[in-house]
C-alpha positions as CSV (number, residue, x, y, z in Angstrom):
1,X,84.3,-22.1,63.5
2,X,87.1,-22.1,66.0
3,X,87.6,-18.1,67.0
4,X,90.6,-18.8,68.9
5,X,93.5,-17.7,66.9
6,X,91.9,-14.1,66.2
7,X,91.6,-13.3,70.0
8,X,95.2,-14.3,70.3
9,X,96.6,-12.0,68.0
10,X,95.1,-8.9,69.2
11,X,95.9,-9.1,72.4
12,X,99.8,-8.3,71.7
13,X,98.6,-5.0,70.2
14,X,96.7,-3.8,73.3
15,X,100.1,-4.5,75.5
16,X,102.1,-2.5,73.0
17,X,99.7,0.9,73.1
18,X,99.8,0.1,76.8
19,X,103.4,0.4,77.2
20,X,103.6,3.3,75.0
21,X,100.7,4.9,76.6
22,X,103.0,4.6,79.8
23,X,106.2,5.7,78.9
24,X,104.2,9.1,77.4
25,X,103.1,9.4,80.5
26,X,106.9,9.2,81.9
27,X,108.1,11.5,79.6
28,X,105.4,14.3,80.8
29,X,106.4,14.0,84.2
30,X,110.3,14.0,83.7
31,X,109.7,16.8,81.5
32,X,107.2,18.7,84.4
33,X,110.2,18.1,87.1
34,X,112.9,19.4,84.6
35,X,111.0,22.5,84.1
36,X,110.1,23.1,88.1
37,X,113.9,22.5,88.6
38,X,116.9,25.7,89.2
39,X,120.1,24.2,88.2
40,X,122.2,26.6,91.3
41,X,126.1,27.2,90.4
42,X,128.1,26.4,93.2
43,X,129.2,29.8,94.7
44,X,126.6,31.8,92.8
45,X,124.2,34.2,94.7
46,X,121.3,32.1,94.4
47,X,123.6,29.1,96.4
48,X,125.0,31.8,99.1
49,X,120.7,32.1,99.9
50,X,120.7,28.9,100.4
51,X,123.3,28.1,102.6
52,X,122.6,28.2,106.4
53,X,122.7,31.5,107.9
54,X,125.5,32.8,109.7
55,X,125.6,35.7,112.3
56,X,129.0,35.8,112.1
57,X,129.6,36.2,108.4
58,X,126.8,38.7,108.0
59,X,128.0,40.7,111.1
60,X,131.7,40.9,109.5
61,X,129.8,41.9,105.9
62,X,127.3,44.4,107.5
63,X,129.4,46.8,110.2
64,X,131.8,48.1,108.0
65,X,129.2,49.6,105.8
66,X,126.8,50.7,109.0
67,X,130.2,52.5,110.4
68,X,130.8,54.0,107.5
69,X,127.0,55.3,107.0
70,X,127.2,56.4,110.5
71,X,130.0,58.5,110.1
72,X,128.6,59.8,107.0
73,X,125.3,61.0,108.4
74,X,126.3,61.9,111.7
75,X,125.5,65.3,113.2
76,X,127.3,67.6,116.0
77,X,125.3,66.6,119.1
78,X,125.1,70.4,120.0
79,X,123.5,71.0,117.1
80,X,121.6,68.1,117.7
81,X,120.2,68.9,120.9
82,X,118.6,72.1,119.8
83,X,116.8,70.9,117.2
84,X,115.3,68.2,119.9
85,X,114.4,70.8,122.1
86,X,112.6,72.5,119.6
87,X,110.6,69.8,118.0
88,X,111.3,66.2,118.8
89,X,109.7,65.0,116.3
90,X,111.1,67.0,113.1
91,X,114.7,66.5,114.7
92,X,114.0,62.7,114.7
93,X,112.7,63.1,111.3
94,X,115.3,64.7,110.0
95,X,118.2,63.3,111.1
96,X,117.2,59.7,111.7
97,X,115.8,56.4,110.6
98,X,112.3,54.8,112.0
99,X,112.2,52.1,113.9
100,X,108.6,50.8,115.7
101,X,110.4,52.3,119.2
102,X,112.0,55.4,118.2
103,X,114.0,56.8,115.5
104,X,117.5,55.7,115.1
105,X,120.2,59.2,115.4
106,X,123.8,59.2,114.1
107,X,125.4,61.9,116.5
108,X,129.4,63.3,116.9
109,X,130.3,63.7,120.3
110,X,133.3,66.2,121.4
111,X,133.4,65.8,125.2
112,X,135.0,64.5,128.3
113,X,134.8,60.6,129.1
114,X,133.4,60.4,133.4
115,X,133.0,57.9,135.1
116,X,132.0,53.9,134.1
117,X,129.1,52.5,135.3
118,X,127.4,49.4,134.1
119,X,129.6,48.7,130.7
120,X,128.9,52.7,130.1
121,X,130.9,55.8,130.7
122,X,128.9,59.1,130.7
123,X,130.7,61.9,128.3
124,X,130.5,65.7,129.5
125,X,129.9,67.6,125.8
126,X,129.5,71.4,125.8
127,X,126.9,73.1,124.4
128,X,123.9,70.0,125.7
129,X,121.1,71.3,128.2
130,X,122.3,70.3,131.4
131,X,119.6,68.1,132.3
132,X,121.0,65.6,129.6
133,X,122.7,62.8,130.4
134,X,124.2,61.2,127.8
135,X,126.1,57.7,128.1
136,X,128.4,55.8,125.7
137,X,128.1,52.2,125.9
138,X,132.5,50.7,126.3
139,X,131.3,47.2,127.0
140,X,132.5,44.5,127.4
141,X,128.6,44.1,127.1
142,X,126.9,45.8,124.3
143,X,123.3,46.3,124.3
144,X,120.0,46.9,121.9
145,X,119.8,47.0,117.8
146,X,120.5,50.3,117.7
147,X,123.5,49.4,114.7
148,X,121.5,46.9,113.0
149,X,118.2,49.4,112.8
150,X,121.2,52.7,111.5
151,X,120.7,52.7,108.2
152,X,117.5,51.3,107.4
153,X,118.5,48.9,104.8
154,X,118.4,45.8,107.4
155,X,114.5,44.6,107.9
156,X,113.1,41.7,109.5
157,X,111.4,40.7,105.8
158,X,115.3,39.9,105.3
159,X,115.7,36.5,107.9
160,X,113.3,33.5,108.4
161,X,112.7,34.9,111.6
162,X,112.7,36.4,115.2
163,X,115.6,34.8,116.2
164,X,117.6,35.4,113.1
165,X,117.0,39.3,113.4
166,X,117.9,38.9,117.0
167,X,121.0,37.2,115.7
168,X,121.9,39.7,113.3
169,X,121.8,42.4,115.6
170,X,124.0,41.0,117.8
171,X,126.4,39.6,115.4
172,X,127.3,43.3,114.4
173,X,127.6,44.4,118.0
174,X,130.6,42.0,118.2
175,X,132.2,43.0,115.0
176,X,131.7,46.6,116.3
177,X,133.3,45.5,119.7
178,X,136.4,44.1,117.9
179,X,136.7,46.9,115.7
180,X,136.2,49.9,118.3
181,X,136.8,48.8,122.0
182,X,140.1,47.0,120.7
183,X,143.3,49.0,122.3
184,X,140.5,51.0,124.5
185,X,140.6,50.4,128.2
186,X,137.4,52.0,129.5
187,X,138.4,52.2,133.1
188,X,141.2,54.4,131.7
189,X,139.3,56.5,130.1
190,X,137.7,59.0,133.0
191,X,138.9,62.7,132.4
192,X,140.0,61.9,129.3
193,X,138.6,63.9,126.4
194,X,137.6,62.4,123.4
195,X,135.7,61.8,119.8
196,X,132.7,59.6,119.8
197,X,130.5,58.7,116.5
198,X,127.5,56.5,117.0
199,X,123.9,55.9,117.4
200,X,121.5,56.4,119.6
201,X,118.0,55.6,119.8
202,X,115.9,58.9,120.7
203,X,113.1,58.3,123.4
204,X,113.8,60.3,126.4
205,X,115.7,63.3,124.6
206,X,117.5,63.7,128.3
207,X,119.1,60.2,128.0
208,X,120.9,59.0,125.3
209,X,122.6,56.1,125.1
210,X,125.1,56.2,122.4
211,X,126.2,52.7,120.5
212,X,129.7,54.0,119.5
213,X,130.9,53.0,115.6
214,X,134.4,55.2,116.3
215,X,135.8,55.8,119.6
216,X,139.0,58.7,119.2
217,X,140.9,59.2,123.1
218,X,142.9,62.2,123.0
């Protein structure tokens, strides 16, 4: 007997649970990608993340709200000065925000501008020890972090990386340039008296080297 004809006629079944077999398969794994898959709305929050960074954009978003913390927070440097003296470490406490080098002071400075040396002018303020020197920095250079570390709401967890953080910093130093030093000639400014707010970060208490968010010439 010729056994042919039955071997024939299965063998279209076992192609069909083959190709079904398959496309189950296909369906599981489209189904697995649709699920590990965040539809992102152009101009939503979750898109702005994913953008490219930009110094420049976060420095225009970020110094108007330091400034305005700064000027908030900051205290008479007379008052300042004495609670240094007496405990450098409670006055840092107290009045500033910790960094890995030094805390970070907001300070009001009623004085007299003097003389400019490297992209600084040193302010005479009543009421300081004499033995403390205190500097403002008028650019056209503007250095350290001392604005991006002011409030404590700007970490490094925040960037990818060093050089982000780096970036950042400097970014608001710039928008803080255009904001403060614009209309202020600093080699004009010797004798002059004057209203300084800003930062300063406190390592030597008889140098301070103030990062100005508001710069008032009488």
């Amino acid at each position: 007997m010729n056994t042919q004809p039955a071997h024939a006629a299965s063998a279209p079944g076992k192609g069909n649970l083959k190709i079904i077999v398959s496309a189950i398969a296909a369906i599981v794994v489209i189904g697995a990608i649709a699920l590990d898959t965040k539809v992102v709305k152009i101009g939503s929050e979750s898109d702005v993340r994913q953008q490219a960074f930009s110094p420049e954009t976060f420095g225009a978003e970020q110094f108007p709200k330091i400034q305005a913390d700064v000027e908030k927070r900051a205290v008479a440097a007379s008052e300042l000065a004495t609670a240094i003296v007496a405990d450098k470490k409670a006055a840092g406490e107290k009045y500033g925000v910790a960094t890995s080098t030094g805390p970070v002071i907001p300070v009001t400075l009623n004085g007299t501008f003097g003389a400019r040396k490297s992209n600084t002018n040193e302010m005479k303020i009543d009421g300081l020890p004499p033995e403390t020197v205190v500097r403002v920095q008028t650019g056209p250079a503007v250095n350290g972090t001392d604005l991006r570390d002011a409030t404590g709401t700007i970490e490094f967890g925040q960037f990818t990386n060093q050089i982000q953080y780096q970036d950042a910093g400097s970014a608001i130093n710039n928008e803080m340039k255009k904001a403060v030093f614009a209309g202020l000639d600093p080699d004009q400014i010797d004798g002059k008296t004057a209203t300084v707010v800003g930062v300063f970060k406190l390592i030597n208490p008889k140098s301070w080297l103030v990062t100005p968010v508001k710069v008032d010439v009488k």
